[in-house]
PyMOL Python script that loads the backbone (N, CA, C, O; Angstrom):
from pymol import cmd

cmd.read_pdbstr("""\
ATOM      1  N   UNK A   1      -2.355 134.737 -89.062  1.00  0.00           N
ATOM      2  CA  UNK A   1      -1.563 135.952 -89.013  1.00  0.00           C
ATOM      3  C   UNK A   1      -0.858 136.051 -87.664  1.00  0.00           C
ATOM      4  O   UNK A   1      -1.433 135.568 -86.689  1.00  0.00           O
ATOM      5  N   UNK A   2       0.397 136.662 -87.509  1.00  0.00           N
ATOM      6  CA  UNK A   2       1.035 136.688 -85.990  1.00  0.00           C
ATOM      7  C   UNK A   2       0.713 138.014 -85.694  1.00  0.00           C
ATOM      8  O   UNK A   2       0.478 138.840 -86.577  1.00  0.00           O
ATOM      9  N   UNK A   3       0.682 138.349 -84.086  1.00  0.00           N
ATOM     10  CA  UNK A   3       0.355 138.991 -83.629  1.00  0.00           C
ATOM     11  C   UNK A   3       1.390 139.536 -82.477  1.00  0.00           C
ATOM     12  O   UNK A   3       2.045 138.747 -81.796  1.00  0.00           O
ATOM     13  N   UNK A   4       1.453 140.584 -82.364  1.00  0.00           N
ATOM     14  CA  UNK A   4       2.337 141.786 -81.630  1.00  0.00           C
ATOM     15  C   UNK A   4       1.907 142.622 -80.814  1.00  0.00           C
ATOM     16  O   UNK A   4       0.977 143.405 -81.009  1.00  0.00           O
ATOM     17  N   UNK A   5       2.814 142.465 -79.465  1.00  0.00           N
ATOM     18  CA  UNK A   5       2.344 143.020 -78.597  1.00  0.00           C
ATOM     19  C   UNK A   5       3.126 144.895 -78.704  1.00  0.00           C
ATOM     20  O   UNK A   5       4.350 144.902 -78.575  1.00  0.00           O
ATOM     21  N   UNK A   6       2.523 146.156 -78.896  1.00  0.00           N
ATOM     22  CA  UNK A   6       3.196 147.254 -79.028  1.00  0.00           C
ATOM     23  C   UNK A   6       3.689 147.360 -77.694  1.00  0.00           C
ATOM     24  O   UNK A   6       2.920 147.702 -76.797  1.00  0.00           O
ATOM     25  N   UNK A   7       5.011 147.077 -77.441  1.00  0.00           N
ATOM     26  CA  UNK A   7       5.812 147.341 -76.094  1.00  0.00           C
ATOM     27  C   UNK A   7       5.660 148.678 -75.665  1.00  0.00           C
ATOM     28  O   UNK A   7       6.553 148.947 -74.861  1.00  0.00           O
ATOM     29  N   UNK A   8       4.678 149.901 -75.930  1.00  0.00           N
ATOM     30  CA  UNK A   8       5.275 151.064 -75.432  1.00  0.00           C
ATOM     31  C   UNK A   8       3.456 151.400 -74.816  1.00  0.00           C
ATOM     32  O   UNK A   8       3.320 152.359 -74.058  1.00  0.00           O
ATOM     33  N   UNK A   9       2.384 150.695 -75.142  1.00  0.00           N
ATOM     34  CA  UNK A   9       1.135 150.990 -74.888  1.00  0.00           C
ATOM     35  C   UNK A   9       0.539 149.529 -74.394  1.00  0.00           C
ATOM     36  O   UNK A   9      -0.540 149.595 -73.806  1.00  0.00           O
ATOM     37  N   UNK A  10       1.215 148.007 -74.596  1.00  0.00           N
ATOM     38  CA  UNK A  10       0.992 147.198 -74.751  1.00  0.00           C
ATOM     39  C   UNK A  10      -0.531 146.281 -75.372  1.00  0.00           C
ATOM     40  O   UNK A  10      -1.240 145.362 -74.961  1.00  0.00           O
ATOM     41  N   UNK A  11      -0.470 147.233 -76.651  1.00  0.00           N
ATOM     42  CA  UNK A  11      -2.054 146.619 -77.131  1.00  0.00           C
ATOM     43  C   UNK A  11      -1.634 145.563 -77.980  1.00  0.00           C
ATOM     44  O   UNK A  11      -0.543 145.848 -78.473  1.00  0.00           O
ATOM     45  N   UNK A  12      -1.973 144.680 -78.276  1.00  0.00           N
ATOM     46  CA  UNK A  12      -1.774 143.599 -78.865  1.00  0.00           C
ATOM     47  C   UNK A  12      -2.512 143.711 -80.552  1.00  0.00           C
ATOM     48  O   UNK A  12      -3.719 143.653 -80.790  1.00  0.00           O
ATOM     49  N   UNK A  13      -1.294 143.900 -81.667  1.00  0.00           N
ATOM     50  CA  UNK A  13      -2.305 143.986 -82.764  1.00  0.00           C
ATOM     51  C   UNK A  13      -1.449 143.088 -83.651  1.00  0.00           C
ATOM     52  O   UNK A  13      -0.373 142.602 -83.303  1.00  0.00           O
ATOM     53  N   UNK A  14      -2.287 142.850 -85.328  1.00  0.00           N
ATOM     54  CA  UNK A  14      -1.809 142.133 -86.297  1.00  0.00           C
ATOM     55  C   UNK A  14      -0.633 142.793 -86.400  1.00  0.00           C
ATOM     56  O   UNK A  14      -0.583 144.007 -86.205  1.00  0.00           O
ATOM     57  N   UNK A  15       0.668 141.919 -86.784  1.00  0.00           N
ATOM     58  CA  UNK A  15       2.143 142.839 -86.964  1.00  0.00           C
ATOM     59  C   UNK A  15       1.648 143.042 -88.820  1.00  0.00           C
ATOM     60  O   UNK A  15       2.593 143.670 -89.298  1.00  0.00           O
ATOM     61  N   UNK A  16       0.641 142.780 -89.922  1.00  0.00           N
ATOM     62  CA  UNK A  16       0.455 143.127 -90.838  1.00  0.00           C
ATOM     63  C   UNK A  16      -0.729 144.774 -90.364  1.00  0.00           C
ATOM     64  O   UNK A  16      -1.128 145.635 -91.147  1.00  0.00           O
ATOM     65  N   UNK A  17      -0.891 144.709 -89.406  1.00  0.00           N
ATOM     66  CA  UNK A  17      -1.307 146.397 -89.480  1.00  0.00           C
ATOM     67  C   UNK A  17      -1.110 147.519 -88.174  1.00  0.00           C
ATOM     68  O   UNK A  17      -1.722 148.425 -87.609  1.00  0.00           O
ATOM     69  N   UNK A  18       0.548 146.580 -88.107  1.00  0.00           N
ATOM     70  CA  UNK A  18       1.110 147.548 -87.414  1.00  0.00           C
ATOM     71  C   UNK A  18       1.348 149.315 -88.549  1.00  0.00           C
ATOM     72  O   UNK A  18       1.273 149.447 -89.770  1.00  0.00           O
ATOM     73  N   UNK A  19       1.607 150.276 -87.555  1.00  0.00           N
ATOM     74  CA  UNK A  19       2.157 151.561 -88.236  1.00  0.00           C
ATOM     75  C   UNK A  19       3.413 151.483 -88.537  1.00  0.00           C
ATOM     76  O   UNK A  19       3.951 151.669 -89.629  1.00  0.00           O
ATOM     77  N   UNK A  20       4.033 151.101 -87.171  1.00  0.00           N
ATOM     78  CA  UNK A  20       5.698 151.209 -87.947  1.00  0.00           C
ATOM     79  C   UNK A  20       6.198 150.338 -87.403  1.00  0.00           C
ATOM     80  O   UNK A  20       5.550 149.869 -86.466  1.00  0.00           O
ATOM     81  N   UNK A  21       7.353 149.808 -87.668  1.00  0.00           N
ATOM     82  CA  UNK A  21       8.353 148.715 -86.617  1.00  0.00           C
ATOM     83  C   UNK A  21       9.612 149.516 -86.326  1.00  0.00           C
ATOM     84  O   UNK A  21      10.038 150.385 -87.086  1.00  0.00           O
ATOM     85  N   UNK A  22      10.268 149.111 -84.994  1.00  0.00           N
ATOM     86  CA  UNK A  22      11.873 149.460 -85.182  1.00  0.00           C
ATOM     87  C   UNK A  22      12.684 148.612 -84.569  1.00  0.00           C
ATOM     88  O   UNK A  22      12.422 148.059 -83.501  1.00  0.00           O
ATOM     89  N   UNK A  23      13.585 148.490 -85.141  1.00  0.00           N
ATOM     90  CA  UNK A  23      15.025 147.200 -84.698  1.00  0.00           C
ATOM     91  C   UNK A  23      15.499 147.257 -83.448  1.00  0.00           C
ATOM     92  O   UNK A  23      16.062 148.352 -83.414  1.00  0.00           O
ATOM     93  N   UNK A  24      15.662 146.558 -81.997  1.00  0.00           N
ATOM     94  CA  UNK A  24      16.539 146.960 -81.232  1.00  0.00           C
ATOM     95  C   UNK A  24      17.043 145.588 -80.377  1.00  0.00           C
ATOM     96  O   UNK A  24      16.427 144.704 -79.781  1.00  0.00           O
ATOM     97  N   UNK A  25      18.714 145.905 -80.662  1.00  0.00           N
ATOM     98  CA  UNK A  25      19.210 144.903 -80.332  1.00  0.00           C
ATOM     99  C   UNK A  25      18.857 143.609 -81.301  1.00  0.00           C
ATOM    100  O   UNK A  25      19.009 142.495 -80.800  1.00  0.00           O
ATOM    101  N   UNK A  26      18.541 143.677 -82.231  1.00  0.00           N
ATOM    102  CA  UNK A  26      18.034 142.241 -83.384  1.00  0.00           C
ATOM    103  C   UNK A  26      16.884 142.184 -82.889  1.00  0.00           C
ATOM    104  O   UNK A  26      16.593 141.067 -83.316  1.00  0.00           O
ATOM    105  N   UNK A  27      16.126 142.458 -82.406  1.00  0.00           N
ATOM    106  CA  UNK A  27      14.400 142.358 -82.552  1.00  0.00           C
ATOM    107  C   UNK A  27      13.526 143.463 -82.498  1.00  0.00           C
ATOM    108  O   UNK A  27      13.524 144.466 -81.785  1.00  0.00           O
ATOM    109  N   UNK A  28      12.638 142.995 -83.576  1.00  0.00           N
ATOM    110  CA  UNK A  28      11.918 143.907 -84.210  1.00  0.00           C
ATOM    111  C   UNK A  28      10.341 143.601 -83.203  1.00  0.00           C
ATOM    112  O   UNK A  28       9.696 142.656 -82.750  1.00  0.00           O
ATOM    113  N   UNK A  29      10.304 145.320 -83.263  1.00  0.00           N
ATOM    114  CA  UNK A  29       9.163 145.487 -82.450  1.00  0.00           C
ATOM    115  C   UNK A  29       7.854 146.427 -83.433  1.00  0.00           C
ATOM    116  O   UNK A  29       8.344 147.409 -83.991  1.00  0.00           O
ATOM    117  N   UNK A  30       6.654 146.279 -83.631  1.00  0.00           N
ATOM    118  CA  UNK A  30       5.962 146.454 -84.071  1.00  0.00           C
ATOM    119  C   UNK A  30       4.490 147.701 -83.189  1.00  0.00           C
ATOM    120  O   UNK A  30       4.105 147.327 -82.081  1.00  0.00           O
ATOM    121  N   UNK A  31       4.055 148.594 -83.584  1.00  0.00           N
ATOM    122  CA  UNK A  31       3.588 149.285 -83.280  1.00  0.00           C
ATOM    123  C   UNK A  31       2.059 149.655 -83.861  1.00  0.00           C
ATOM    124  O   UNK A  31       1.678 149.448 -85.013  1.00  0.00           O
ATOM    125  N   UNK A  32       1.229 150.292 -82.707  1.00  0.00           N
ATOM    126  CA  UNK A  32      -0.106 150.355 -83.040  1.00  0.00           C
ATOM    127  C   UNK A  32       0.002 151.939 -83.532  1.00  0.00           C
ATOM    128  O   UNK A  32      -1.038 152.064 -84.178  1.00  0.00           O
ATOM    129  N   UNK A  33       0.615 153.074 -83.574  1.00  0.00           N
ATOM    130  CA  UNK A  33       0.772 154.261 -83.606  1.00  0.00           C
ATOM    131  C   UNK A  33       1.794 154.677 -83.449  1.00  0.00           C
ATOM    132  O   UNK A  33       2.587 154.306 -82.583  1.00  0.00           O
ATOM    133  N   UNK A  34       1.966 155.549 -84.284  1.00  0.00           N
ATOM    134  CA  UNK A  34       3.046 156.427 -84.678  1.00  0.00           C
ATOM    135  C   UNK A  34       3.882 157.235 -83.454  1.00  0.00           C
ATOM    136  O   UNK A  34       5.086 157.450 -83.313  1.00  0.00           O
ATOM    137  N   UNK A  35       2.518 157.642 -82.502  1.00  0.00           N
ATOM    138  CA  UNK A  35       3.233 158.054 -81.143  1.00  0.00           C
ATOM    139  C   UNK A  35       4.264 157.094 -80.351  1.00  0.00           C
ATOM    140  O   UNK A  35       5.377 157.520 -80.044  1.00  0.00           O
ATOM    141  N   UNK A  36       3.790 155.586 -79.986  1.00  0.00           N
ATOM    142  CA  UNK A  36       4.468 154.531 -79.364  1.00  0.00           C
ATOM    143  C   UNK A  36       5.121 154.750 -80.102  1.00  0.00           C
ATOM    144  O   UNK A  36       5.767 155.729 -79.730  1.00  0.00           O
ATOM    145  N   UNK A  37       5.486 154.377 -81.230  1.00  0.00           N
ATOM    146  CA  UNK A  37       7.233 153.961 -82.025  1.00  0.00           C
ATOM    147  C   UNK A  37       7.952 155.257 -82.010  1.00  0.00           C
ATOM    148  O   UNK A  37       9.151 155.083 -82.228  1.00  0.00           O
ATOM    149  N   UNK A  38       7.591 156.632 -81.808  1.00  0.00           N
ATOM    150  CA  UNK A  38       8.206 157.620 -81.861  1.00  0.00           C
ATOM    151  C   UNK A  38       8.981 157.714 -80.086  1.00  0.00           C
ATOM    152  O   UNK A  38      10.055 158.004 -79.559  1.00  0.00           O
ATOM    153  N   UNK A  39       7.755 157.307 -79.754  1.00  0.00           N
ATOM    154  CA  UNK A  39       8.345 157.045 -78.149  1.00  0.00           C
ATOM    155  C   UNK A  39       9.415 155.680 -77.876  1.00  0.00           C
ATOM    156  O   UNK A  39      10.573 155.886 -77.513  1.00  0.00           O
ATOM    157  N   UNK A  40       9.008 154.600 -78.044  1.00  0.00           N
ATOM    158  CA  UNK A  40      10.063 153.926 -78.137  1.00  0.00           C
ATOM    159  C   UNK A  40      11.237 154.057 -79.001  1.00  0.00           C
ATOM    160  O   UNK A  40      12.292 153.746 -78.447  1.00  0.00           O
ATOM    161  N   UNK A  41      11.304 154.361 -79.966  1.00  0.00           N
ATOM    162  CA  UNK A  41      12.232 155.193 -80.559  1.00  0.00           C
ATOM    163  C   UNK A  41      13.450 156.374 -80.013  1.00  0.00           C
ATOM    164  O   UNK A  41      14.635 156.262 -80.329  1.00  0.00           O
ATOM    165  N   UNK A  42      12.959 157.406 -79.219  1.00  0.00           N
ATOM    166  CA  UNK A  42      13.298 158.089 -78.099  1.00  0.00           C
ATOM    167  C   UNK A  42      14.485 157.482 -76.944  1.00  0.00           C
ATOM    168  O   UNK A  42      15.569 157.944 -76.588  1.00  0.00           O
ATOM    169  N   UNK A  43      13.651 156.093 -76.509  1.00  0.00           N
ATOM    170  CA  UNK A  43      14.966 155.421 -75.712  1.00  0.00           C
ATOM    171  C   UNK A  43      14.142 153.800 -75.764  1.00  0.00           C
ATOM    172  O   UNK A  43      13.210 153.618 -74.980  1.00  0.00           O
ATOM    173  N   UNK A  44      14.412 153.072 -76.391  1.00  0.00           N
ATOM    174  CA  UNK A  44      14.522 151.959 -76.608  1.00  0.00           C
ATOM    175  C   UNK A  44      14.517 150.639 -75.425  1.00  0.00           C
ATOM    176  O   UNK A  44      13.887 149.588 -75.303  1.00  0.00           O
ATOM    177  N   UNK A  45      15.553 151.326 -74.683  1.00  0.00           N
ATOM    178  CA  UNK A  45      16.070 150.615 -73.232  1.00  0.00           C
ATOM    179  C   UNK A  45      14.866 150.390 -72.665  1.00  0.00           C
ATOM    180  O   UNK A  45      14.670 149.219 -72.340  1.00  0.00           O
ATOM    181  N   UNK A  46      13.757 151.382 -72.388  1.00  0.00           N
ATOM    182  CA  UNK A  46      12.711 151.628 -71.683  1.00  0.00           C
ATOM    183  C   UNK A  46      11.765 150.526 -71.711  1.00  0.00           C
ATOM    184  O   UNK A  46      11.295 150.002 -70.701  1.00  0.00           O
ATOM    185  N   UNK A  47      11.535 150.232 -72.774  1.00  0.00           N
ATOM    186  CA  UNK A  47      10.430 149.399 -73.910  1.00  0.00           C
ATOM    187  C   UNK A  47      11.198 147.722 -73.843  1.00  0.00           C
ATOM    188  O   UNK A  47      10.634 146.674 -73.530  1.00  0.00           O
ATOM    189  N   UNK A  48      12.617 147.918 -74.244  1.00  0.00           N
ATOM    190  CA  UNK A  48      12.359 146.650 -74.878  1.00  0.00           C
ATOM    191  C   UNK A  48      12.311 145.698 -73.996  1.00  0.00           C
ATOM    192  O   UNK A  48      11.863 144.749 -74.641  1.00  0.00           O
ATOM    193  N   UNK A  49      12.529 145.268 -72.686  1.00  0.00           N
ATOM    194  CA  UNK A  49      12.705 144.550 -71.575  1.00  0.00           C
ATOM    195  C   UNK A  49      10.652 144.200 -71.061  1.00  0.00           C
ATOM    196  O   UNK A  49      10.042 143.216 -70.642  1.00  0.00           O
ATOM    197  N   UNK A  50      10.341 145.366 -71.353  1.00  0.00           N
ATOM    198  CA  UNK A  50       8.946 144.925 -70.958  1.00  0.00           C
ATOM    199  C   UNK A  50       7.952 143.893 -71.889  1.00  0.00           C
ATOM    200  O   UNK A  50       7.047 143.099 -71.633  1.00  0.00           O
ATOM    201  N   UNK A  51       8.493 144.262 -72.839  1.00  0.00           N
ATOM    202  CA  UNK A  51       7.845 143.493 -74.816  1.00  0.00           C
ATOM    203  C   UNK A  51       8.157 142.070 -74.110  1.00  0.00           C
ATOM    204  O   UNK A  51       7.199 141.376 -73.768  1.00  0.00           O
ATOM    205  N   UNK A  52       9.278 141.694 -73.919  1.00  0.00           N
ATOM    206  CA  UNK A  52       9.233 140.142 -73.257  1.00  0.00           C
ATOM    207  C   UNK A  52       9.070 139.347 -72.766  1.00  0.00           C
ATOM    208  O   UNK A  52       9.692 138.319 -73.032  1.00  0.00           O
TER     209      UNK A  52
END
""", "prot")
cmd.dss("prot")
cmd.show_as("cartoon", "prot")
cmd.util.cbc("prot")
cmd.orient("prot")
């Protein structure tokens, strides 16, 4: 199974039991909770540079 780091809390979980994902810039980022993706969601910019 691959595994995903949630860019906004950085916990590392299965991307099959992530909560939500969202698109930015063509890559999809995967989430442990509804709060992180609501937060990255919010401003994107913030998050996605660190995920990498």
């Amino acid at each position: 199974m691959a595994k995903a780091k949630d860019p906004v809390c950085g916990m590392v979980i299965e991307e099959s039991d992530a909560v939500g994902t969202s698109e930015h810039e063509g890559k999809r980022y995967h989430f442990c909770s509804k709060d992180c993706k609501k937060e990255f969601d919010e401003s994107p910019e913030d998050y996605a540079d660190k995920a990498r």
